[in-house]
TIVO-2410 file (N, C-alpha, C; in nm, 3 decimals):
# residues 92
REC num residu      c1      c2      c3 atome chaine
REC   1      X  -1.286   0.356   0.021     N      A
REC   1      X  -1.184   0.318   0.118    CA      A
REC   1      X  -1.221   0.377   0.253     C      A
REC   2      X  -1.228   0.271   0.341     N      A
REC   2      X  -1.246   0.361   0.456    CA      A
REC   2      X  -1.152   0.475   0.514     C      A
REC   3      X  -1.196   0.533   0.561     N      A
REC   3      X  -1.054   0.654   0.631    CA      A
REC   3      X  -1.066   0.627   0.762     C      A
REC   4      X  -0.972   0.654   0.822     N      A
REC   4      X  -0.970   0.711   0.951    CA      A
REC   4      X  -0.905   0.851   0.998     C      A
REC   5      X  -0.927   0.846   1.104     N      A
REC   5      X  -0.925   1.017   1.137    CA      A
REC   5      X  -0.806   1.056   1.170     C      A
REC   6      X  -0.805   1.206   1.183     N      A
REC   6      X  -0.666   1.214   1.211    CA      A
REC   6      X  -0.628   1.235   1.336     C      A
REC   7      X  -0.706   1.161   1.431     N      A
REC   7      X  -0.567   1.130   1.510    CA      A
REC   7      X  -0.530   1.027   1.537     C      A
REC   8      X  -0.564   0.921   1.449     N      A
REC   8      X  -0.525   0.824   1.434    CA      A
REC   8      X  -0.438   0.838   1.319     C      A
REC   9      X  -0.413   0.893   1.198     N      A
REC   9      X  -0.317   0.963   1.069    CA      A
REC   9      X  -0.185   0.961   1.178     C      A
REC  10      X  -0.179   1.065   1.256     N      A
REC  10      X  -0.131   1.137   1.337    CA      A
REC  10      X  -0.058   1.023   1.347     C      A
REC  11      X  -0.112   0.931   1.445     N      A
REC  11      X  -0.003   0.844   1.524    CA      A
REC  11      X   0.093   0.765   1.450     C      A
REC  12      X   0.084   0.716   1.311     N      A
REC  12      X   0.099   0.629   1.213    CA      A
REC  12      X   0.174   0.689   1.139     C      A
REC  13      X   0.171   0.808   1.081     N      A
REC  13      X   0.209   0.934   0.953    CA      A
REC  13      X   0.371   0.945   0.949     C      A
REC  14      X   0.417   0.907   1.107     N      A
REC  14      X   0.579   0.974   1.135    CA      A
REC  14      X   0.677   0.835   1.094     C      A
REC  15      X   0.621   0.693   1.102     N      A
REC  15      X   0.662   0.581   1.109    CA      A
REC  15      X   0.651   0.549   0.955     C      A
REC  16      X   0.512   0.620   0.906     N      A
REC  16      X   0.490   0.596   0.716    CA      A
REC  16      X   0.612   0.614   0.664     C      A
REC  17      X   0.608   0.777   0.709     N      A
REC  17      X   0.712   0.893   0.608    CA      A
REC  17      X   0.826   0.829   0.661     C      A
REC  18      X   0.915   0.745   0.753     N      A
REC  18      X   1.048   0.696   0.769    CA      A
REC  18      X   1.057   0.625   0.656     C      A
REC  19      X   0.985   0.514   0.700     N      A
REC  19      X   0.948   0.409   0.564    CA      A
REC  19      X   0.973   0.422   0.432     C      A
REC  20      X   0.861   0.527   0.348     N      A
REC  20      X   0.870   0.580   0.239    CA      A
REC  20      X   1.009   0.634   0.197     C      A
REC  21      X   1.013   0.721   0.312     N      A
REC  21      X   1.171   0.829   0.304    CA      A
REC  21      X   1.298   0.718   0.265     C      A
REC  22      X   1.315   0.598   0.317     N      A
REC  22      X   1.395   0.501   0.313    CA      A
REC  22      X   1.414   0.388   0.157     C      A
REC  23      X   1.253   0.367   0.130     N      A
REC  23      X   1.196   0.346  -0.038    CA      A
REC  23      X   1.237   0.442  -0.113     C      A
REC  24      X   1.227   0.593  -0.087     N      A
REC  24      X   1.304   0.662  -0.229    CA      A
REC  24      X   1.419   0.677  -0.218     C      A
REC  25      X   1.508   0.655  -0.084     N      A
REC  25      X   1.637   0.641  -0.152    CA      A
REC  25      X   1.648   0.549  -0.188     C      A
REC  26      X   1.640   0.437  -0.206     N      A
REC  26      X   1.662   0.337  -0.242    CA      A
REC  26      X   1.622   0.318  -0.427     C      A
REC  27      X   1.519   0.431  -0.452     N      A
REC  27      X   1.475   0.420  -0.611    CA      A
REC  27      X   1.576   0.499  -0.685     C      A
REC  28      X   1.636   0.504  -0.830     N      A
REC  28      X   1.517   0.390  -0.893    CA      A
REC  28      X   1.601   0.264  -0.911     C      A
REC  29      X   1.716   0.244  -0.828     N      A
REC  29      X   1.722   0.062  -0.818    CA      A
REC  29      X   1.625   0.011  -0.793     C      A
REC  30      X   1.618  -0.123  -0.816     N      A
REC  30      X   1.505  -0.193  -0.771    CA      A
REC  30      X   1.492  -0.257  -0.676     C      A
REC  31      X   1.579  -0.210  -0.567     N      A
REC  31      X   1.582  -0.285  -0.412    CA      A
REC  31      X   1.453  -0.244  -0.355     C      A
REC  32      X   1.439  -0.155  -0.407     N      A
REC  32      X   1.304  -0.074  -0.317    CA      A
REC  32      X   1.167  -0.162  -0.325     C      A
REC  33      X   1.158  -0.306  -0.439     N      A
REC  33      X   1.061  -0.301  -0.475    CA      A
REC  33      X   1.084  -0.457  -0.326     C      A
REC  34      X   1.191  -0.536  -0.316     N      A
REC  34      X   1.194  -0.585  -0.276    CA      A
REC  34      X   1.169  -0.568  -0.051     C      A
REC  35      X   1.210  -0.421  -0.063     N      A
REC  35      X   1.200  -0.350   0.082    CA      A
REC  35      X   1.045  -0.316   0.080     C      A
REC  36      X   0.984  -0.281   0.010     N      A
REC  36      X   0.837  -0.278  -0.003    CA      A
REC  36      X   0.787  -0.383  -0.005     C      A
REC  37      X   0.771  -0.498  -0.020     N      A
REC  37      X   0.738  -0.623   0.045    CA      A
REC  37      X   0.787  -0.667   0.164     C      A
REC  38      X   0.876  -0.626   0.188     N      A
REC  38      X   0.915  -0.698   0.307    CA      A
REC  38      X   0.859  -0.600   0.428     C      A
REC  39      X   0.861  -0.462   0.412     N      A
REC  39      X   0.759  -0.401   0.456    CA      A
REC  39      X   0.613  -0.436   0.517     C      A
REC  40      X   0.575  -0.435   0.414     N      A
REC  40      X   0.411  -0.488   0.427    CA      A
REC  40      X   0.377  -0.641   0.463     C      A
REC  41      X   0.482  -0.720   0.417     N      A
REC  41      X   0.451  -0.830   0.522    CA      A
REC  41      X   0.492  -0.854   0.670     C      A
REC  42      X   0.633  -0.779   0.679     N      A
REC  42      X   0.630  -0.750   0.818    CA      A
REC  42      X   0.530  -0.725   0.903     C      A
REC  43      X   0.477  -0.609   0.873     N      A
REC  43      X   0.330  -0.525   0.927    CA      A
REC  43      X   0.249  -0.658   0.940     C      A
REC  44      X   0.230  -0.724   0.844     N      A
REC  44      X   0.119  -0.832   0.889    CA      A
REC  44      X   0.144  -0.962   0.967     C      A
REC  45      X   0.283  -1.007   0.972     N      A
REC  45      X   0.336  -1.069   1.030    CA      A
REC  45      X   0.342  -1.047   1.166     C      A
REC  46      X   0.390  -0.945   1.199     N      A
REC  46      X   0.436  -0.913   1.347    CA      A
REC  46      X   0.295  -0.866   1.430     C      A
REC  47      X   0.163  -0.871   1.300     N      A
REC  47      X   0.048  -0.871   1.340    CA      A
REC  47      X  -0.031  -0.965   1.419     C      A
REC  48      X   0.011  -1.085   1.362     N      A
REC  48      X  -0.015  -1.190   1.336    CA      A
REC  48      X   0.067  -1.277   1.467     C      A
REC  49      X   0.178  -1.231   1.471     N      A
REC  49      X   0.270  -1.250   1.601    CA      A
REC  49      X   0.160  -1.217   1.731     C      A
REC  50      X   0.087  -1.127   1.704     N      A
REC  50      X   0.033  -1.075   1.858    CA      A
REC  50      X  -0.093  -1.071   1.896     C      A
REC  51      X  -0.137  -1.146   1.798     N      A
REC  51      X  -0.310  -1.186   1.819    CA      A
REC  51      X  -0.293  -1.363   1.792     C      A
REC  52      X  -0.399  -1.377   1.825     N      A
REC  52      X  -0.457  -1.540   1.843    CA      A
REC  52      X  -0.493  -1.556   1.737     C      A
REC  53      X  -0.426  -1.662   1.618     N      A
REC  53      X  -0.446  -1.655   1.465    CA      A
REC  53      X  -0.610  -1.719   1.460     C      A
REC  54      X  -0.687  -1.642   1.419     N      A
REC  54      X  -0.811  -1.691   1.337    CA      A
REC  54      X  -0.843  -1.642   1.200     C      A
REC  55      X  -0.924  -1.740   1.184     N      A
REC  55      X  -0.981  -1.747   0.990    CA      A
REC  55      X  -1.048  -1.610   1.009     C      A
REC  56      X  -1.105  -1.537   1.096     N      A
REC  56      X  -1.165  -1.442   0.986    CA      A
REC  56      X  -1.062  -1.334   0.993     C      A
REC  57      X  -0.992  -1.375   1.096     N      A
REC  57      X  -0.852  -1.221   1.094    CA      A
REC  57      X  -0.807  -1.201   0.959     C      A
REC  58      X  -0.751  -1.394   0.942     N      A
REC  58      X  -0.681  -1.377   0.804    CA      A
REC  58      X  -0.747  -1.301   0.684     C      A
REC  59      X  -0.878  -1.354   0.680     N      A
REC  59      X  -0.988  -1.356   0.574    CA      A
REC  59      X  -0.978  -1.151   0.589     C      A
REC  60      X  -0.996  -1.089   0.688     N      A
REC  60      X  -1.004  -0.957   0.679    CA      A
REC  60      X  -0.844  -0.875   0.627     C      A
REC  61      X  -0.750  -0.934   0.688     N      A
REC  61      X  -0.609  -0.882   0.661    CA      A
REC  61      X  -0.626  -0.906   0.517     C      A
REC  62      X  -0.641  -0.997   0.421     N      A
REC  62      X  -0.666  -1.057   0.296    CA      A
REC  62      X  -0.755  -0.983   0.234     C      A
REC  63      X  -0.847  -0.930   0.260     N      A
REC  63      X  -0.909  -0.843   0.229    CA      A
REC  63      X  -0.915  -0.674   0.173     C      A
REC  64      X  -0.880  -0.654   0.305     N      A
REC  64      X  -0.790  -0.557   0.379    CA      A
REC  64      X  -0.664  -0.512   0.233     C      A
REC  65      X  -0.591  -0.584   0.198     N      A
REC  65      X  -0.447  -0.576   0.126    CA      A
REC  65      X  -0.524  -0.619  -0.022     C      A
REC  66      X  -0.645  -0.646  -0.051     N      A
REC  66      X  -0.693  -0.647  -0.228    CA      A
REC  66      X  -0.751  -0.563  -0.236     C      A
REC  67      X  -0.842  -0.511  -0.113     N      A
REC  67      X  -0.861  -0.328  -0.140    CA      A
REC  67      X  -0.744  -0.223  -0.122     C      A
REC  68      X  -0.639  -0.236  -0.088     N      A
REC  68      X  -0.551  -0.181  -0.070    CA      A
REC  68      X  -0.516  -0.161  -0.237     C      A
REC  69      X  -0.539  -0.293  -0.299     N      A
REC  69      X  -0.452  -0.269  -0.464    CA      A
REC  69      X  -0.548  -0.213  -0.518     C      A
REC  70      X  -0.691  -0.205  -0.475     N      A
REC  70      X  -0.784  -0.177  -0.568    CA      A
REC  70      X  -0.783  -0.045  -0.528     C      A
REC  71      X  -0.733   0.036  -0.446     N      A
REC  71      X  -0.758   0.188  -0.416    CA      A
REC  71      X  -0.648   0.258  -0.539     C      A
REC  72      X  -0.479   0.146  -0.489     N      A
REC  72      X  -0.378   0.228  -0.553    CA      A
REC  72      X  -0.420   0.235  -0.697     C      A
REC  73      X  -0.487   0.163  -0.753     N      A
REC  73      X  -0.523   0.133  -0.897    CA      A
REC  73      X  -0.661   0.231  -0.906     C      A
REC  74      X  -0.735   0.291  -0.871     N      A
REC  74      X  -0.817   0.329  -0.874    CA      A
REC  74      X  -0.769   0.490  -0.845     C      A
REC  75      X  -0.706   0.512  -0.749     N      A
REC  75      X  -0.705   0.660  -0.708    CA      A
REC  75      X  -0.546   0.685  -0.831     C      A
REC  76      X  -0.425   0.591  -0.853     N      A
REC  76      X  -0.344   0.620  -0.881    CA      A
REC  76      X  -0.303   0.591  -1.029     C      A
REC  77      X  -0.342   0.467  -1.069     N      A
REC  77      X  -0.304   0.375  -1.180    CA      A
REC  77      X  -0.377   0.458  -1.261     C      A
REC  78      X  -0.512   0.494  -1.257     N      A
REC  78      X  -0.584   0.483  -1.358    CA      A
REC  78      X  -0.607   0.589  -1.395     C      A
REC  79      X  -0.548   0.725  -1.292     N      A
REC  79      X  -0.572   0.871  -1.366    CA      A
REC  79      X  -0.449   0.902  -1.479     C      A
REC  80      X  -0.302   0.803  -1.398     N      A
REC  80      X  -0.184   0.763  -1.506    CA      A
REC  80      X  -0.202   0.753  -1.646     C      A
REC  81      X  -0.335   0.635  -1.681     N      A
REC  81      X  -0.397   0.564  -1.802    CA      A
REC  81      X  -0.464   0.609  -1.877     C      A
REC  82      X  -0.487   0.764  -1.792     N      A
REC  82      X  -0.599   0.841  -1.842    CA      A
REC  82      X  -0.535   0.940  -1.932     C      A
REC  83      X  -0.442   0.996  -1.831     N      A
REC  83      X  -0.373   1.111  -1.920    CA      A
REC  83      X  -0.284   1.043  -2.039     C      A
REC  84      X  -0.235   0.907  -2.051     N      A
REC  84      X  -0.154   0.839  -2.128    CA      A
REC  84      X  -0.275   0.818  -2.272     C      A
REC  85      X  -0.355   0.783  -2.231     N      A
REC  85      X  -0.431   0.786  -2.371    CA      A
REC  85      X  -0.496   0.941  -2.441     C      A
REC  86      X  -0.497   1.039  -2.332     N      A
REC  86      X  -0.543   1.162  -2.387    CA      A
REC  86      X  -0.376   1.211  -2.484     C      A
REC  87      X  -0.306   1.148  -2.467     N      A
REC  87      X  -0.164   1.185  -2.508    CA      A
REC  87      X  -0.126   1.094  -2.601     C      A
REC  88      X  -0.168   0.993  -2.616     N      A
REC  88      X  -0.126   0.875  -2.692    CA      A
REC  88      X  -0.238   0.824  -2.817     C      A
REC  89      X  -0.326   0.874  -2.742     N      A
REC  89      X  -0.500   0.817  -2.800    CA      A
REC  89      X  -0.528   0.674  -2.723     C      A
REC  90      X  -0.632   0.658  -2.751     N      A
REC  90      X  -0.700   0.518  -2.704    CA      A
REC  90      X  -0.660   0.434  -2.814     C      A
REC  91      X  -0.739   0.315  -2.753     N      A
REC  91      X  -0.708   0.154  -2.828    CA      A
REC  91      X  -0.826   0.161  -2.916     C      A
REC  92      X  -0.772   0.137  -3.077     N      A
REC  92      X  -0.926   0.116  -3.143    CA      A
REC  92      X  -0.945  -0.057  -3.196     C      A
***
């Protein structure tokens, strides 16, 4: 995943944590799951609002948001899956 630095973290980090902060109250109803989409398409929407729409923008935003699932699944999902089978056993 690429990173960026922190002072770019910095500028972004205070607007995250509102966000988030606003998603856990909202858990564990499941409104949250529906405010978390509307979230993230906002962000790309109002992106999208302010640039000159082209194919490779889309093609990168699109991109952009399947590495996004492939990080959460990778850094998050799968250490979950890990400890669940050291606890459960594996599939034979």
């Amino acid at each position: 995943m690429p990173y960026i630095g922190e002072d770019g973290r910095k500028a972004l980090d205070n607007a995250i944590n509102s966000i988030v902060d606003q998603l856990v109250a909202w858990y564990p109803s499941t409104y949250w799951v529906g405010a978390l989409n509307y979230v993230v398409f906002t962000i790309v929407k109002r992106f999208f609002d302010r640039v000159p729409p082209r194919y490779h923008l889309f093609a990168h935003v699109t991109g952009t948001l399947q590495c996004c699932i492939h990080e959460m699944y990778r850094r998050l999902v799968a250490p979950y899956e890990d400890k669940a089978i050291d606890k459960n056993g594996d599939i034979r």
